[in-house]
N, C-alpha and C positions, 0 to 999 in steps of 0.2 A: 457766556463761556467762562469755566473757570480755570484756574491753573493750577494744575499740581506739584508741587516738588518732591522728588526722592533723591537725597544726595545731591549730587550736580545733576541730574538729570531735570526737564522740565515735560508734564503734556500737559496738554490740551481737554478740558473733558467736555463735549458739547452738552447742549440744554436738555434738560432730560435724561442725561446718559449715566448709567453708574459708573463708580471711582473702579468698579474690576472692568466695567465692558469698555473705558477710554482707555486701562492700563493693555488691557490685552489689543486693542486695536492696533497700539502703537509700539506691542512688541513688548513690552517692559515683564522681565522673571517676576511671575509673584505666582503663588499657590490657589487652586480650587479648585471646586469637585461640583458641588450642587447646583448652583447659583441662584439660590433661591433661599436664603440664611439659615438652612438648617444643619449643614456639616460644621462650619466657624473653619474653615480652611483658609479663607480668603482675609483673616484677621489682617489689620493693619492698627498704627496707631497715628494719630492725629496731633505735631506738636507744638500746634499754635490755634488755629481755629475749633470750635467746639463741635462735634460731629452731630447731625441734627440726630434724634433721640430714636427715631427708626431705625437708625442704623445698627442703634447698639441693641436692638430686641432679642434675649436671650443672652446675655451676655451675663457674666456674675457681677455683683455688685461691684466688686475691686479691681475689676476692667474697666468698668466704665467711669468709677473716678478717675481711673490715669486715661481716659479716653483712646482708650480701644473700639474699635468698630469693625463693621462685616462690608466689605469693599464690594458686595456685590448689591447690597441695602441702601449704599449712599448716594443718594443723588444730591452735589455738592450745593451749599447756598453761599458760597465764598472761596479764592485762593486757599488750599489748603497745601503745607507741608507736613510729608509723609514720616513715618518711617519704619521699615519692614521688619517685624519684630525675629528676636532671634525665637528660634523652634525650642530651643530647647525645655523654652518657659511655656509650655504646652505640649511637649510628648518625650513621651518615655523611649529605650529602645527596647527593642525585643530579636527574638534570635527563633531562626525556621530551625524548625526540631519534626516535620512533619508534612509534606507532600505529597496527597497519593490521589487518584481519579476515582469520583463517585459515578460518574458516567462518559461517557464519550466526550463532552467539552464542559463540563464540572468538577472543580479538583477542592481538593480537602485541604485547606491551608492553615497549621496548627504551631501559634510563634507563643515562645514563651518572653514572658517578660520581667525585664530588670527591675522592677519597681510592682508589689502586687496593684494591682488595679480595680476599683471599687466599683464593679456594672453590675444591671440588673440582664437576665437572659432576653435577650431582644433588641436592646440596646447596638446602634453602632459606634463604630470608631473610623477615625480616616487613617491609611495606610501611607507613608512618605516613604518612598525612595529615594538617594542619597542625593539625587541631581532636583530635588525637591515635588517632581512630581506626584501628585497627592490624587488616593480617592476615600470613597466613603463605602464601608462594609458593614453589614449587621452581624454580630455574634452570634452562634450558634450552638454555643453552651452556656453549662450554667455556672455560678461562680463555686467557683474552691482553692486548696489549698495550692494547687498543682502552676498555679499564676498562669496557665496557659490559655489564648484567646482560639477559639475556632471558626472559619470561615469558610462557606463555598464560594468559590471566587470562578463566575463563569466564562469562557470563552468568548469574546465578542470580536467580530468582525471589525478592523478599524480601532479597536480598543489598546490605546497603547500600556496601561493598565496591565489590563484583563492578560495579555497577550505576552506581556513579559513574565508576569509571574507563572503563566504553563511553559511558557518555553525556557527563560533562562534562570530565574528566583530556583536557588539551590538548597536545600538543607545545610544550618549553620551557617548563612548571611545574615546582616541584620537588616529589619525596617525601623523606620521611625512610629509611632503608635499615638494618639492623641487621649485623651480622656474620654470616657466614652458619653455618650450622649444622646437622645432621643427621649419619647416618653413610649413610646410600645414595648409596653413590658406586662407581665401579669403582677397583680399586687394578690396576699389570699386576705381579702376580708372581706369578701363576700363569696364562699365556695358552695355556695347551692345553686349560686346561677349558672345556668347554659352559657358555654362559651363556644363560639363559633372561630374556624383558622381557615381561609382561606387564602393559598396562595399558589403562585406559577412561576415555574424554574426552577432557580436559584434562594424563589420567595421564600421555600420551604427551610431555609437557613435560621430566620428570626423563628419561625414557626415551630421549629423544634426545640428551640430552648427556651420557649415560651412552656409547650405544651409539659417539656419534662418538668419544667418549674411548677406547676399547677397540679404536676400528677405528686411530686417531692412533695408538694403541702399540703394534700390531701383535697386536694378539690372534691366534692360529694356530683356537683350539678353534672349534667352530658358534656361530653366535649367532643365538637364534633370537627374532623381538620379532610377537606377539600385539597389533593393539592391534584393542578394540572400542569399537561403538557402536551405540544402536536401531536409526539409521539412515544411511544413504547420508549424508548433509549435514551428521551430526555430527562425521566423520569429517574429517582434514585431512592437509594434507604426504605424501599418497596415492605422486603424482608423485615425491618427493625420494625417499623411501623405497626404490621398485621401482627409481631409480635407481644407489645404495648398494647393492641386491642386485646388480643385474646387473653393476658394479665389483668387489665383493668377495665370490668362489666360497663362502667361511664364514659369510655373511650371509643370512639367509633369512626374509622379511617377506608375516605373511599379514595382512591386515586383514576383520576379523569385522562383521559388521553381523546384530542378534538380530531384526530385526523387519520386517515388510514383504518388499517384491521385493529379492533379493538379483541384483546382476548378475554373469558372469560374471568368474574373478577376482576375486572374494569366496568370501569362508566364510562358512556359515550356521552363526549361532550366539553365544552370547557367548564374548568371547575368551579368558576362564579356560577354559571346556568344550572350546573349540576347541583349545587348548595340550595340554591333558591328556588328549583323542583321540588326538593325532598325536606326545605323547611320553611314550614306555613307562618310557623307565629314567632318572632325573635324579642317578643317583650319582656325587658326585664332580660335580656341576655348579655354578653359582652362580646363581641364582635373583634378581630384581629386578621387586617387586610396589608399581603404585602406581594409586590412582585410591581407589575408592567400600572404606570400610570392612568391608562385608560379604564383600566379595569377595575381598579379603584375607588375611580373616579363613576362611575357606573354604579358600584356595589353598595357604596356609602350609600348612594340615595335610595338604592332598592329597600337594602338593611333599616333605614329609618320607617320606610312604609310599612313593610312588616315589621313595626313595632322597636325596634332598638332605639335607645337615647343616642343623642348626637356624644353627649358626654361617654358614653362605653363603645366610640366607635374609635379604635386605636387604626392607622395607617400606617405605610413603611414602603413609598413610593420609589422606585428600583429608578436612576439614570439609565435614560436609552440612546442618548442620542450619538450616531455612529461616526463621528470624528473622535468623540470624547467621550466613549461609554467604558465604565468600570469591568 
């Protein structure tokens, strides 16, 4: 068992157990979203013990010489004292200039910010609120001058997240905003290949400032974007969508709905089954999967059978779970 210090405070972390799941057991304020080291939410810094070297994976180089690490990665080999770095040396603020409903529990969240910010369309950031509560969003635009970040941020049951920014998050408060982060993103150097966009929800969020990014550089190859839902009214940006198909001949957008009366103009179906019906050969393709984990989780290995490299299979695995979903 090791001991941790923060301040005067002391815990406990049993064997095995990571430095965020003893922190959180035993009640202790500290920030995260993923738990799984890809949002860097749960940063702490280590000021005596050296943090073993997993912990710090993805981290920048000049983190990890002052020994910074991800609190959800560590599983301690010694007494470690903490200490919980200030936010500031990691996120900008930004100010809501934009609030409006894309569909029934999907809302349009558009913050500008104090400082412009260097992403690529895909990419997320983690969202802080003032009392530090933290999640993790994908961007939904592409970059420009306008410093503004876009977000569909969906309604979850349980989500205390998700749940404040529809009901009480106003036009003109501010969020805390982190540096963005991820790798699903499109790069254009290689535009004759078939890219493939599968996604469900809210997934459709990366998926679109992917796809506008790719049509912006001229991508020559098909690009074909799958997005589903249960139903008819989960579904959004319908309209904008079939209007980028009929602009652009290499563009080809089906929207899937799995349950209930499908209307014409729809696919029956969910939109990983409906992708992987109507495309036989994905070699040589690039592939871009984001929304519900399971689904994901399923598409990767389909997508590699029919022929895609593991290396062009980009992912963007949505937080579900209903105590603590975004």
């Amino acid at each position: 068992m090791a001991k941790l210090t923060i301040g005067e405070n002391n815990y406990n972390c049993l064997a095995e157990e990571t430095v965020l799941d003893a922190l959180l057991r035993q009640e202790a304020n500290i920030s995260y979203a993923c738990k799984k080291g890809t949002c860097h939410s749960c940063i702490l810094r280590s000021m005596d013990a050296a943090p073993p070297q997993n912990a710090q994976k993805g981290l920048k180089d000049t983190l990890v010489h002052q020994d910074f690490f991800l609190a959800c990665l560590c599983v301690p080999e010694e007494d470690m004292t903490l200490k919980l770095p200030d936010q500031s040396e990691f996120y900008t603020e930004g100010k809501v200039v934009a609030n409006e409903m894309l569909n029934r529990n999907t809302i349009l969240l558009i913050i500008e910010c104090q400082d412009v910010l260097e992403f690529k369309a895909g990419q997320f950031v983690n969202l802080q609120r003032e009392d530090g509560l933290t999640r993790s969003y994908s961007i939904s635009n592409t970059p420009q001058d306008s410093k503004t970040l876009e977000f569909h941020i969906r309604r979850l049951p349980g989500g205390r997240f998700s749940e404040w920014v529809h009901d009480q998050l106003k036009v003109g408060e501010m969020l805390a905003i982190s540096e963005p982060q991820g790798h699903c993103f499109y790069l254009p150097d290689r535009k004759e290949q078939g890219v493939l966009l599968v996604g469900t929800g809210s997934g459709l969020a990366p998926l679109a400032g992917i796809l506008t990014d790719a049509l912006s550089h001229g991508h020559s190859g098909p690009i074909h974007l799958f997005h589903g839902s249960s139903e008819l009214e989960d579904l959004y940006r319908i309209d904008e969508m079939r209007q980028l198909a009929a602009e652009n001949d290499n563009f080809h957008y089906t929207p899937c709905i799995s349950r209930g009366h499908v209307p014409e103009g729809f696919s029956s179906g969910r939109a990983n089954e409906v992708a992987m019906n109507n495309l036989s050969d994905l070699k040589g393709w690039r592939v871009f999967l984001c929304g519900h984990p399971e689904m994901i989780s399923q598409m990767k290995t389909l997508v590699f059978l029919k022929g895609a490299s593991s290396a062009d299979i980009y992912t963007d695995a949505f937080h579900v779970t209903q105590s603590t979903d975004i």
